[in-house]
C-alpha positions in Angstrom: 8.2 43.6 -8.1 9.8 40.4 -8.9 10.4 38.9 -5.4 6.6 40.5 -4.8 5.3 38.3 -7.3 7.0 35.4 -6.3 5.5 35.7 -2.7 2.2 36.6 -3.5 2.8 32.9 -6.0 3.8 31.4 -2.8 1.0 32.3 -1.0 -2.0 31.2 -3.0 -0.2 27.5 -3.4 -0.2 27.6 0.5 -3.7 28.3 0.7 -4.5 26.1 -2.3 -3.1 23.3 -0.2 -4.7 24.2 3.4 -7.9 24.4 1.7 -8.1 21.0 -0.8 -5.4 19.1 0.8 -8.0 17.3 3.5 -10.5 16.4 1.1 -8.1 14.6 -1.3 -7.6 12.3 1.6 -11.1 10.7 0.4 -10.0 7.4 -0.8 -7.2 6.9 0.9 -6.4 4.8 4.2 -5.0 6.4 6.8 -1.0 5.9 7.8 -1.8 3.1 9.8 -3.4 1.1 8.1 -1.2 0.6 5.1 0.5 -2.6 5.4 4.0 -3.3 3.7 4.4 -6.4 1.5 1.3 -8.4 3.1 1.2 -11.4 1.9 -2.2 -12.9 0.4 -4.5 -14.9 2.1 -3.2 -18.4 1.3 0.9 -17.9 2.0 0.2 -16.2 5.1 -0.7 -19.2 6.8 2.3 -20.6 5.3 4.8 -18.2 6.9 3.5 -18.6 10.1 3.6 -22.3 10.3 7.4 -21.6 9.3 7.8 -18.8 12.3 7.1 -22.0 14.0 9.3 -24.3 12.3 6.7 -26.4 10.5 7.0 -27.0 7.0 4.0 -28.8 5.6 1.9 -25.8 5.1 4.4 -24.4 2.8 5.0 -27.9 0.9 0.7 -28.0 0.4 0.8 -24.7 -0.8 3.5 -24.9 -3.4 2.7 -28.4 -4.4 -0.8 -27.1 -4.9 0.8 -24.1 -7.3 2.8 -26.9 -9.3 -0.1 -29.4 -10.0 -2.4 -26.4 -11.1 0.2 -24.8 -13.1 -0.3 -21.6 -11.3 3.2 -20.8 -12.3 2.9 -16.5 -11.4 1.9 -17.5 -7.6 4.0 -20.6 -7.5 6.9 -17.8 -8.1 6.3 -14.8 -5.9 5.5 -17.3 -2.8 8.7 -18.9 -3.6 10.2 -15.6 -3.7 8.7 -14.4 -0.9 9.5 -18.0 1.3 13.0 -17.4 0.6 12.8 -14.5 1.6 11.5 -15.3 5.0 14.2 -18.4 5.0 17.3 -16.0 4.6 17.3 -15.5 8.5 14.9 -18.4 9.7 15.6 -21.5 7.6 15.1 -23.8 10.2 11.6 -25.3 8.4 13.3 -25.7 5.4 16.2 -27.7 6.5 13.5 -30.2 8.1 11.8 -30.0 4.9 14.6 -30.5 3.0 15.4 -33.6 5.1 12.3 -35.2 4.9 11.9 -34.9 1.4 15.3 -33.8 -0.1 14.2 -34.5 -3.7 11.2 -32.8 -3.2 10.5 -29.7 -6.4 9.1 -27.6 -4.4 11.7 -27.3 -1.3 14.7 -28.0 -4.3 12.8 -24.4 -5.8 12.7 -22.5 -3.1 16.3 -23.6 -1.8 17.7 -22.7 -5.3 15.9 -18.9 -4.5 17.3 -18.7 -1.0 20.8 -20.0 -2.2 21.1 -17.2 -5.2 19.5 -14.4 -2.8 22.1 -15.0 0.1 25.0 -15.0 -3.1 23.6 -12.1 -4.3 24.6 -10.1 -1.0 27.1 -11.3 -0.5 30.8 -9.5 -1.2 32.0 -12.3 -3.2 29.0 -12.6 -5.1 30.4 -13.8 -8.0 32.1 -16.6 -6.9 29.4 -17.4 -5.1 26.5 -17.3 -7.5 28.8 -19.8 -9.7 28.6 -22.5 -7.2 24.7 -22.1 -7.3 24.5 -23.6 -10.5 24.1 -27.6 -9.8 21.5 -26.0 -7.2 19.5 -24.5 -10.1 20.1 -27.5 -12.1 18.6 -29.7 -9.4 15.3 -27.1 -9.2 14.8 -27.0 -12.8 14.8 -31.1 -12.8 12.4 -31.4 -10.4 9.7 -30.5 -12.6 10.3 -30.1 -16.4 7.5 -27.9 -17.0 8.2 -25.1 -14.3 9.7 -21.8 -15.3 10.1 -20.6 -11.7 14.0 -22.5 -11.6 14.4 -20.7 -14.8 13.3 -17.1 -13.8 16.0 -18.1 -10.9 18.8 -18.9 -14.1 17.9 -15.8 -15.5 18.7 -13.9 -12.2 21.8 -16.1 -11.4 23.0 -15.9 -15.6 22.8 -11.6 -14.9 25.1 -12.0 -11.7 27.7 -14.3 -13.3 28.1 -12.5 -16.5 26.9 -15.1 -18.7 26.7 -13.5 -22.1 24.4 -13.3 -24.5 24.4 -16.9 -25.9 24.2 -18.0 -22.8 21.3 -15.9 -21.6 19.1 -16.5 -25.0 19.5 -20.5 -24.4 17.9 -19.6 -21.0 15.3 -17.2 -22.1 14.1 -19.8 -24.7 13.6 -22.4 -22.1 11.9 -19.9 -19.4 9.3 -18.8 -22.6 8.9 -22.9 -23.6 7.7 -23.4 -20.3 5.0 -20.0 -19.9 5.7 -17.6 -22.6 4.0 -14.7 -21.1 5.6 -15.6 -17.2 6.0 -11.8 -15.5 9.0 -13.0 -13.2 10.5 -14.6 -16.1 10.2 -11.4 -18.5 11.7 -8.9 -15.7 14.5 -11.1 -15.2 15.2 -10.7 -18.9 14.6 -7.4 -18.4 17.2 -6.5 -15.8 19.1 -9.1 -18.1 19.2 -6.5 -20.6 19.4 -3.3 -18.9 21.9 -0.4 -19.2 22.9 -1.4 -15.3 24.1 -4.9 -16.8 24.7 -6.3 -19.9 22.6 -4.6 -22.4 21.8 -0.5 -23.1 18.4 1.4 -22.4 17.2 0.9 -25.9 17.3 -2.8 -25.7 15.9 -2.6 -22.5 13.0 -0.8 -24.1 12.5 -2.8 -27.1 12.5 -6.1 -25.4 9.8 -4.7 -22.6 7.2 -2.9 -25.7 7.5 -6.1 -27.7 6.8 -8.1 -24.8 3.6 -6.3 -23.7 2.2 -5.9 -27.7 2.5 -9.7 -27.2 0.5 -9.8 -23.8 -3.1 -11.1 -23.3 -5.2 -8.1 -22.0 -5.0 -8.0 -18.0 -1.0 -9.7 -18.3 0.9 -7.5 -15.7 3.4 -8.1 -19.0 1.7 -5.3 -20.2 3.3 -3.3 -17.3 6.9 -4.4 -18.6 7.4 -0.8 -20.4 7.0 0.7 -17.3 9.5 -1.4 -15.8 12.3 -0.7 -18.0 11.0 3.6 -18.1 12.3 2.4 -14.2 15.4 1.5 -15.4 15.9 4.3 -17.1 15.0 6.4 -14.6 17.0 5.8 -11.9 20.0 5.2 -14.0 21.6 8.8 -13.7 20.6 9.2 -17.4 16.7 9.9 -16.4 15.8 10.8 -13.0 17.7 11.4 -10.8 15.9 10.2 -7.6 15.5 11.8 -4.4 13.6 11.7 -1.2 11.0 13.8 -1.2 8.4 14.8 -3.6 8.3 18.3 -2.5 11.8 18.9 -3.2 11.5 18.4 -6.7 9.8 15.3 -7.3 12.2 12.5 -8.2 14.2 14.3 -10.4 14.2 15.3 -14.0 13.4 13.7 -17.8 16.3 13.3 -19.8 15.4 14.2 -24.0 12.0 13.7 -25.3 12.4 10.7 -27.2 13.2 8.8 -23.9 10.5 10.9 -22.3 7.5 10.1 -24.6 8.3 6.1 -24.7 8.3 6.3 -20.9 5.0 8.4 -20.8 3.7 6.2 -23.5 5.0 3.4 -21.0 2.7 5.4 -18.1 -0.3 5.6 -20.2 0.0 1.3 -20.5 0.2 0.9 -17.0 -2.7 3.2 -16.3 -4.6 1.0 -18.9 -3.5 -2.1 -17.2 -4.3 -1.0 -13.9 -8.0 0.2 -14.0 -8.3 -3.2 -15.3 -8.0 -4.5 -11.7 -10.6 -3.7 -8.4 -9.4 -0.6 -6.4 -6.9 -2.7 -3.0 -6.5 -5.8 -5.0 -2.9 -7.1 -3.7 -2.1 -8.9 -7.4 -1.5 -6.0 -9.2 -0.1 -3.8 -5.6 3.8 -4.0 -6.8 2.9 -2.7 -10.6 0.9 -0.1 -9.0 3.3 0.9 -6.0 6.0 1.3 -9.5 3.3 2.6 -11.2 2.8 5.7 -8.4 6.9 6.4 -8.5 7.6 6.5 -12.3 4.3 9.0 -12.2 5.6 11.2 -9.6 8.6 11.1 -11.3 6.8 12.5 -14.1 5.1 14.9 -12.6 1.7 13.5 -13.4 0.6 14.3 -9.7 -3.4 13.7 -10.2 -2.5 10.2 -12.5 -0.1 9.3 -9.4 -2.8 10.2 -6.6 -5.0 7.8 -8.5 -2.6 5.3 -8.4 -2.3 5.5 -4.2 -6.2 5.3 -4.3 -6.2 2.1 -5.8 -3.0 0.4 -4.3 -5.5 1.1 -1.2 -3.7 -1.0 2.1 -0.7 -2.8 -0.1 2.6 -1.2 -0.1 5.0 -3.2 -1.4 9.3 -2.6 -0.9 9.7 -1.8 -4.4 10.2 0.5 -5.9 10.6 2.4 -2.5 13.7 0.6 -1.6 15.4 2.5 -4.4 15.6 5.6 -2.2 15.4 4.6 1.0 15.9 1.7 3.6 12.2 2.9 5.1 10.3 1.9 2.2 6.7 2.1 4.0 7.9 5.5 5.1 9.1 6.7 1.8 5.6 5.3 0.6 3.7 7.5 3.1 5.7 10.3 3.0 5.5 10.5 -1.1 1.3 9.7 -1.2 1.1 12.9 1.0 3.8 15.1 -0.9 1.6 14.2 -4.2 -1.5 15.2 -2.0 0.0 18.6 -1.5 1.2 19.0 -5.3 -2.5 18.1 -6.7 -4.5 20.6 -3.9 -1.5 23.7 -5.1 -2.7 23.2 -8.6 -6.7 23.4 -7.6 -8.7 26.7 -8.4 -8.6 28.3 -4.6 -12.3 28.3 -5.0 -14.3 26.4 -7.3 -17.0 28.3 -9.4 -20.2 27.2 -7.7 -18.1 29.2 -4.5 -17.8 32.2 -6.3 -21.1 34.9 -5.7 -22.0 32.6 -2.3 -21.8 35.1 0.9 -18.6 34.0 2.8 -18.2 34.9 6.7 -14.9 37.3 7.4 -13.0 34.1 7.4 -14.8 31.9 4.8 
């Protein structure tokens, strides 16, 4: 009777799915048209004028950042330049040599040099002789915290304790107190995974987003370290498919409701933003994991709905090394968990005649 049960179970989520699954594709672009980490509008001219070696795009474009203050682009272009300059630096060494004093090539060299330590075996030896780079950075222009956020990052790799990290974090805050690149560099600062535990970790993140102008993707920091947490072994456990269990299981409730309460922020934070606007994409992408994660499959379907076209690496990267394929795969595994947990027919279907296979 037992095993009947569990069949007949089976068999009304399968047809739950065949019949709502298509229609909760409304919203939703289709496979290929979801781009992975696009870049906005004004860097993308900027990476292809490096593809061809040229580097005066990229110097309008950050000097542009720096005499505007616009310190949150000014750091995920450089992020995303060095990026691009790990296997094709030849633009920057021109750069570099036309201007070698320049803040904004000194910035994004200081990125590329701690990214290419950071993977590297000797890491640690390495990321010590970055430190006059980061020093040159940080003088090119006093008031940018971008060569900071970069201290931050290099100060977790070489073990710098605590002292060491506070001194830095007060003169990241000094510069933009509410800087997002900054703050989750202090976050992974403090993290179980380095040199602080999950409750300082969450402490640090809620205090940081109570402190947050409405709209600050600070407010998303929570969410960030419920991240942390989650793919720490002490949280979820993360996997590879959403159909196979999600990404794991909660640990106890305390942890549980300050990373739900973490979710319900983040939700906030996000409607705050147009449905496929790329500024917000990476909180959302996070956002749509630590959901599934929690099994909060119609929050998380939102979530994809409004990321729209803009994957982004992370969080995906944490499970695979196909991260716009773990994104695809997981919106369509949440797809299937919302339509099993539909009514097989809604009430305005019930007492309509239905052919013999309606």
């Amino acid at each position: 009777m037992v095993r009947t049960m569990s069949l007949i179970r089976a068999l009304i989520s399968t047809a739950r799915m065949l019949r709502h699954t298509p229609r909760l594709a409304d919203g939703l672009p289709p496979d290929d048209a979801v781009l992975l980490d696009a870049p906005d509008d004004r860097l993308a001219p900027a990476l292809v004028s490096a593809a061809l070696g040229e580097y005066e795009p990229t110097a309008k474009l950050l000097a542009t950042t720096r005499e505007s203050a616009e310190w949150e682009n000014r750091d995920r272009y450089v992020m995303r330049l060095a990026a691009f300059a790990h296997n094709r630096d030849e633009w920057l060494g021109r750069w570099l040599a036309a201007s070698p004093h320049d803040p904004d090539a000194l910035v994004v060299k200081a990125e590329l040099g701690v990214r290419r330590a950071w993977e590297s075996p000797a890491r640690a030896e390495l990321l010590r002789e970055m430190g006059p780079l980061i020093g040159a950075a940080a003088e090119g222009d006093p008031r940018d915290p971008v060569p900071w956020r970069i201290a931050l990052d290099h100060a977790r790799g070489t073990h710098a304790g605590h002292d060491a990290f506070e001194t830095l974090w007060g003169e990241a805050v000094r510069r933009s107190s509410h800087h997002y690149g900054c703050h989750v560099a202090a976050l992974q600062y403090l993290s179980a995974r380095w040199h602080g535990s999950h409750r300082e970790c969450f402490d640090f993140a809620e205090q940081a987003a109570a402190d947050a102008l409405p709209g600050s993707l600070v407010k998303a920091l929570p969410m960030r370290a419920a991240f942390s947490e989650l793919v720490s072994g002490d949280g979820l456990i993360p996997v590879t498919t959403v159909t196979a269990g999600a990404l794991g299981t909660t640990g106890g409730t305390s942890t549980t409701d300050r990373i739900d309460a973490a979710c319900d922020e983040a939700v906030l934070l996000s409607s705050m933003y147009a449905v496929g606007d790329p500024w917000p994409a990476e909180v959302r992408n996070l956002l749509a994991y630590v959901l599934v994660g929690r099994h909060r499959w119609d929050e998380a379907l939102e979530q994809f709905r409004l990321i729209g076209p803009y994957a982004t690496s992370f969080p995906w990267t944490s499970l695979t090394d196909d991260p716009l394929g773990q994104f695809l795969e997981t919106r369509d595994g949440v797809r299937l968990q919302v339509a099993s947990g539909m009514p097989l027919w809604n009430r305005t279907d019930r007492g309509r005649p239905r052919g013999h296979y309606a």
